[in-house]
C-alpha positions as CSV (number, residue, x, y, z in Angstrom):
1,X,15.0,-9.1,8.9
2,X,15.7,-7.3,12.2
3,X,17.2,-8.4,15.1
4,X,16.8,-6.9,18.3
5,X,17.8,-7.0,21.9
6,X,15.3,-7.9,24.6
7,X,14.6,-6.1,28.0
8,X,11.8,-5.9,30.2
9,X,8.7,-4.3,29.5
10,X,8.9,0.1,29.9
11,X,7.1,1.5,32.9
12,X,4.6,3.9,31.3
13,X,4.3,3.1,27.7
14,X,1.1,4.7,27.0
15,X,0.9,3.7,22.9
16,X,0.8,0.1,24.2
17,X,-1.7,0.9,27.0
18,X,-3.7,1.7,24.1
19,X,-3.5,-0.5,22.1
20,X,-4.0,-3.0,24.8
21,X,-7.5,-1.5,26.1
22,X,-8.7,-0.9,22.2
23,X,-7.7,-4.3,20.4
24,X,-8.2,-5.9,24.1
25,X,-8.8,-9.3,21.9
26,X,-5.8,-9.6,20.7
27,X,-3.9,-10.3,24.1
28,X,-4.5,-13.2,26.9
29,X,-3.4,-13.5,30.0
30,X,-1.0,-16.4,28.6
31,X,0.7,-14.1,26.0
32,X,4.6,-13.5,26.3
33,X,5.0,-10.4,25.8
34,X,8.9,-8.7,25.4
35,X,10.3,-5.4,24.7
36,X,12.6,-4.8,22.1
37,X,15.6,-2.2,22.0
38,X,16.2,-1.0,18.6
39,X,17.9,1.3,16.4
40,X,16.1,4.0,14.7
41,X,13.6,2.9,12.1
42,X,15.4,4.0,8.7
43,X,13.2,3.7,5.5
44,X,15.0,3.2,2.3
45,X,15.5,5.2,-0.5
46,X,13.4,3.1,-3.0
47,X,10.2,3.4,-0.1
48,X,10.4,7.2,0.0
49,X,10.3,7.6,-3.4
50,X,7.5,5.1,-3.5
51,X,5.0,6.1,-0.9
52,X,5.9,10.5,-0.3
53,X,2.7,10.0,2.2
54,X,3.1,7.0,4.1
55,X,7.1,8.3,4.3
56,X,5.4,11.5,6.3
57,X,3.4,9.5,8.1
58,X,5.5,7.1,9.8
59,X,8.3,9.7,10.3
60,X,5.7,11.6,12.5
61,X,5.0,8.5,14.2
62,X,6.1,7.0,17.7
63,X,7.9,3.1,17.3
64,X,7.6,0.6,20.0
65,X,9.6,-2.7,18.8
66,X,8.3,-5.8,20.7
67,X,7.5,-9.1,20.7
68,X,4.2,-11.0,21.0
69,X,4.3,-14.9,21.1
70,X,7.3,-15.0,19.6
71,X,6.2,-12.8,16.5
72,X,7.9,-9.4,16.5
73,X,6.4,-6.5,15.8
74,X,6.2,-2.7,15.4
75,X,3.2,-0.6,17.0
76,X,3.2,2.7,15.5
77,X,1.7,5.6,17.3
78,X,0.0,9.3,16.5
79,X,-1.8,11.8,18.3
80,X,-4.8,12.8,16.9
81,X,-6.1,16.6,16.5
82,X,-8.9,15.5,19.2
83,X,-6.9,14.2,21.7
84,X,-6.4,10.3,21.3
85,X,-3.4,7.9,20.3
86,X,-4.1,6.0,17.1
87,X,-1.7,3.3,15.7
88,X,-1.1,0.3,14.0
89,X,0.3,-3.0,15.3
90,X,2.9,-3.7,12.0
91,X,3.9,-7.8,11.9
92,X,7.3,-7.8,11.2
93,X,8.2,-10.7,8.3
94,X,10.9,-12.3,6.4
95,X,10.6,-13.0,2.2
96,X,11.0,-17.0,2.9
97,X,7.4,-16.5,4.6
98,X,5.5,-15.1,1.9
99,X,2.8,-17.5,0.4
100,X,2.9,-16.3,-3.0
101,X,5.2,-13.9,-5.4
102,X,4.5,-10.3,-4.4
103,X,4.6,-7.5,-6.4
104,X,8.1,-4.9,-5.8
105,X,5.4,-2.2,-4.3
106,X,4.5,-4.7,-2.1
107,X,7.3,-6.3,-0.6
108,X,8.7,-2.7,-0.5
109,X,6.6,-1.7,2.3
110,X,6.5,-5.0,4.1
111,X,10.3,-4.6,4.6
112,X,10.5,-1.2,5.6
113,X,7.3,-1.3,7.7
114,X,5.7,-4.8,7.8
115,X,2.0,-5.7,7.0
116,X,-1.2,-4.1,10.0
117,X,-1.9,-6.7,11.7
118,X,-4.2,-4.4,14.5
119,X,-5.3,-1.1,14.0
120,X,-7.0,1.0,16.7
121,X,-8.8,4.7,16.6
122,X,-8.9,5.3,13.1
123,X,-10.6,7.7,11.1
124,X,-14.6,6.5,9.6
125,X,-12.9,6.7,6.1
126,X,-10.0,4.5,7.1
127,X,-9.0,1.1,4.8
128,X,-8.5,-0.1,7.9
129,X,-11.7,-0.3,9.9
130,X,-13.4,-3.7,10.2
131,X,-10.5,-5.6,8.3
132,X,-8.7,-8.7,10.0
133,X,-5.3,-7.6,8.5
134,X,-3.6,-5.2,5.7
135,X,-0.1,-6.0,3.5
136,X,0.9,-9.1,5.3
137,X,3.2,-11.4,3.3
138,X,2.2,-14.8,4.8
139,X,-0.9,-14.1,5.1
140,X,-2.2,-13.0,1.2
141,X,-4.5,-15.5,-0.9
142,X,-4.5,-16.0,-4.7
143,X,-7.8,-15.8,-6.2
144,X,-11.4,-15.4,-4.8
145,X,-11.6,-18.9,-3.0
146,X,-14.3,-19.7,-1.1
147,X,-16.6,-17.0,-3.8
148,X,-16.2,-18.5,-7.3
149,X,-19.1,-20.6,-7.3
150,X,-21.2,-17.4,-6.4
151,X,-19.5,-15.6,-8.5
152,X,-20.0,-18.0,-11.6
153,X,-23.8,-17.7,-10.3
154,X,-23.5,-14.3,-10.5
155,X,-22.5,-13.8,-13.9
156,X,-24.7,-16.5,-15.3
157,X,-27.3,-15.1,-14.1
158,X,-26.8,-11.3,-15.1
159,X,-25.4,-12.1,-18.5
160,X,-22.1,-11.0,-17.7
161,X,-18.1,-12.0,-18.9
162,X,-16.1,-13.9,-16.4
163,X,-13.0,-11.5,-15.1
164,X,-9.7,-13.7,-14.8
165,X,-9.1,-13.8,-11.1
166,X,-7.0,-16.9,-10.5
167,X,-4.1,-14.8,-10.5
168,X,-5.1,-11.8,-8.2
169,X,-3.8,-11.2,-4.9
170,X,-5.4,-10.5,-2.0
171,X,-3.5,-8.4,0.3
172,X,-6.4,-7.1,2.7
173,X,-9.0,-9.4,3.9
174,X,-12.2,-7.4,5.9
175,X,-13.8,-8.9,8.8
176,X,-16.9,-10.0,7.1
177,X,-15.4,-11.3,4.0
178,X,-15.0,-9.0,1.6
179,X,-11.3,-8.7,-0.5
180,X,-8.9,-6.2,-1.4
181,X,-7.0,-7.5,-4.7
182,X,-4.8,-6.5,-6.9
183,X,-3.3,-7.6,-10.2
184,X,0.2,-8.8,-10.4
185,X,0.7,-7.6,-13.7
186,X,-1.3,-4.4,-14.0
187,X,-1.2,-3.5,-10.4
188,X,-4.8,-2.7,-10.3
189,X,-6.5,-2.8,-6.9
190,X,-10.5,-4.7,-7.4
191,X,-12.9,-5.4,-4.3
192,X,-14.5,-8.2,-4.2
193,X,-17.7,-8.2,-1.6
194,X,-20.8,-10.1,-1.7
195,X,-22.8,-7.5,0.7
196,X,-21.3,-4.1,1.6
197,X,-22.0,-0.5,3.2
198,X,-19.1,1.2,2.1
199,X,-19.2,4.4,0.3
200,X,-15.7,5.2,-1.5
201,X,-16.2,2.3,-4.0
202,X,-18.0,1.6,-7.2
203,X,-19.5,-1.2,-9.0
204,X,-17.3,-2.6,-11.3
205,X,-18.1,-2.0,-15.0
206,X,-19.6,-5.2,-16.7
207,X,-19.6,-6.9,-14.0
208,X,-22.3,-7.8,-11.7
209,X,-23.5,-6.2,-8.6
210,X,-21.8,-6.7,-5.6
211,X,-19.5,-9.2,-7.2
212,X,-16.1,-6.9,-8.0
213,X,-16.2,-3.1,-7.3
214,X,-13.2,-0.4,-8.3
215,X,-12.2,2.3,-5.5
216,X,-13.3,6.1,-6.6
217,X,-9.8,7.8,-4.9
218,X,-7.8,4.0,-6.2
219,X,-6.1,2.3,-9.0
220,X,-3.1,1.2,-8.2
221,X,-1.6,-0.7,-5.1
222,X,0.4,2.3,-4.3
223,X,-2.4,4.3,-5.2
224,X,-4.0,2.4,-2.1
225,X,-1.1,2.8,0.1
226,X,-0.7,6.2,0.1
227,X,-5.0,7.1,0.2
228,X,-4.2,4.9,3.5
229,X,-1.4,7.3,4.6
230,X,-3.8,9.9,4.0
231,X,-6.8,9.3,5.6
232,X,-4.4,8.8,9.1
233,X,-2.2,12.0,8.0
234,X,-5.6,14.2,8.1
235,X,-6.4,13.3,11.9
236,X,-3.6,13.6,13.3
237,X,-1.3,16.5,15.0
């Protein structure tokens, strides 16, 4: 967990300009917001060999280090090929806050770069459009919750096999509902959504519609991760 020392607030800090007027929610006039003076960000050996893309990605980024309510936090910045800063606001976490056992993917990334909490001019494509938050430790769910009894339904009515899903993990949870799971054995990344437009999904084989779907570019968590890295790495300078 990093520690950093505090100072006031940098005249002219356009990435958090940005992010202020895009995710303009996310702020009140009450927040406490603090500056944070850091060393440079240094990504371990285990993360590079992990995730090549997202490595290129957040070495070409820009790294603001701050606190927000007393939860620190990284905004990462880009400039796109059109002109704009995009970026993600990263939550900065420690292990003892995680709800449930992670897989070593996983908690790789949340300690080199922390879980999206915000995300702001992304591409159409993006994994992170319309979600409430990405990757963030204290904040993943085991299971389906709230859906089992429709899914039950579901498959009662269509004829179709139960998948296990008290186990899964869900590590991205979308605006409207819909979860981005994986399994903590096999890795695999599943989408669970009652009622979707998005186009770079399936439905899931013996399974009934709009119950779980599999990604088309997706299988495995890192699989996700670095389709994520990708999607930013193609609109940006």
């Amino acid at each position: 967990m990093r520690f950093y020392r505090r100072k006031k607030k940098p005249s002219g800090n356009q990435d958090f300009e940005t992010f202020r007027s895009k995710i303009s929610w996310f702020l009140n006039s009450n927040s406490k917001i603090l500056f944070n003076q850091s060393e440079e960000l240094r990504l371990s050996k285990e993360f590079k060999t992990a995730f090549p893309n997202l490595t290129k990605l957040i070495l070409r980024s820009r790294q603001t280090y701050l606190t927000i309510d007393q939860t620190n936090y990284i905004l990462f910045a880009w400039d796109t090929v059109d002109g704009q800063i995009c970026g993600w606001l990263n939550q900065q976490e420690s292990e003892e806050e995680y709800k449930y056992e992670l897989i070593e993917e996983h908690r790789l990334l949340l300690r080199n770069i922390g879980g999206i909490k915000e995300s702001f001019n992304q591409s159409d494509d993006s994994f992170t459009n319309n979600q409430n938050w990405l990757f963030i430790g204290s904040e993943c769910l085991k299971g389906i919750g709230d859906y089992d009894g429709y899914y039950s339904m579901k498959c009662e009515e269509e004829g179709k096999k139960e998948l296990e899903h008290a186990g899964l993990i869900t590590f991205v949870y979308e605006v409207n509902g819909a979860l981005t799971l994986y399994d903590p054995i096999t890795k695999r990344v599943l989408l669970f959504s009652h009622d979707h437009s998005y186009e770079n999904i399936d439905f899931m084989a013996n399974q009934p519609k709009y119950t779980f779907h599999t990604f088309k570019k997706v299988d495995s968590f890192s699989d996700y991760v670095e389709e994520l890295a990708n999607q930013l790495l193609r609109i940006i300078r």
